[in-house]
C-alpha positions as CSV (number, residue, x, y, z in Angstrom):
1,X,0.0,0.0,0.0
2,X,1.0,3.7,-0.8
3,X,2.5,6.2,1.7
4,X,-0.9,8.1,2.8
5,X,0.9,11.2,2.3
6,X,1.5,9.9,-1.5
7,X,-2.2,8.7,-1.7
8,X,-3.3,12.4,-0.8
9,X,-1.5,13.9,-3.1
10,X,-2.5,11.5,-5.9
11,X,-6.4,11.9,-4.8
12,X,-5.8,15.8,-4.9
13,X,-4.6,15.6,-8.3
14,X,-7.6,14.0,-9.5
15,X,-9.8,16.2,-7.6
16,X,-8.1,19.1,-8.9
17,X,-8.6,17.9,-12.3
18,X,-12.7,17.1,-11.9
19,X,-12.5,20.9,-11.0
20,X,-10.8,22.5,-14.2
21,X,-13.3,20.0,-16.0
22,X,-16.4,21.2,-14.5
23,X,-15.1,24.8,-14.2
24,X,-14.6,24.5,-18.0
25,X,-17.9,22.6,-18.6
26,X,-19.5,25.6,-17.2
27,X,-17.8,28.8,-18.5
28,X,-18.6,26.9,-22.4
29,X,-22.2,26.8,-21.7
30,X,-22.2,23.0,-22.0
31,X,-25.2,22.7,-19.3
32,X,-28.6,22.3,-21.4
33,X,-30.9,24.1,-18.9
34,X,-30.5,25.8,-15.5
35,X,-31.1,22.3,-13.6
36,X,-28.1,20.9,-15.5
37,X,-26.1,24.1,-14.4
38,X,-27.2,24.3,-10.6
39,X,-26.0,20.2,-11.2
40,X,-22.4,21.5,-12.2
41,X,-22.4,24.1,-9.5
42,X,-22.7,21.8,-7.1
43,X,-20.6,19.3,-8.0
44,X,-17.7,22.2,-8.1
45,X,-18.7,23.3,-4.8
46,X,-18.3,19.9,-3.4
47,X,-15.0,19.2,-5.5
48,X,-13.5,22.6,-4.2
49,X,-14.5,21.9,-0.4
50,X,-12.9,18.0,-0.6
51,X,-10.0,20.1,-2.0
52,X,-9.4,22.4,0.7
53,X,-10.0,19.9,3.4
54,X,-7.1,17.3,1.5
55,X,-4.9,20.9,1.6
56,X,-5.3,22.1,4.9
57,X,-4.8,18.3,6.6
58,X,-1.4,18.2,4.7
59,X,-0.6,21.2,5.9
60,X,-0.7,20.3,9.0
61,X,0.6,17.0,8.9
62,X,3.9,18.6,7.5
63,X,3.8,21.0,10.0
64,X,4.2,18.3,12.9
């Protein structure tokens, strides 16, 4: 099994990823109607919170 520290990263790197997709599904007007967008908005919400929770616990496992 991976270092967790490695695994974090690796799962952040996806996560990040899902964000500039959605982000760039959104600013190209790919949602069909307003239900599809709020759909997109929330799923980036979501993606960005699971970011900065991976973030902050790294930072403060490298700070111990």
């Amino acid at each position: 099994m991976a270092d967790p520290t490695t695994f974090a990263y690796a799962i952040l790197k996806a996560i990040q990823s899902r964000i500039e997709l959605t982000q760039n599904a959104i600013l190209q007007g790919s949602p069909k109607n307003f239900e599809n967008y709020r759909q997109l908005v929330g799923e980036l919400k979501g993606l960005e919170f699971s970011e900065q929770e991976i973030k902050e616990i790294l930072q403060s496992s490298e700070e111990e």
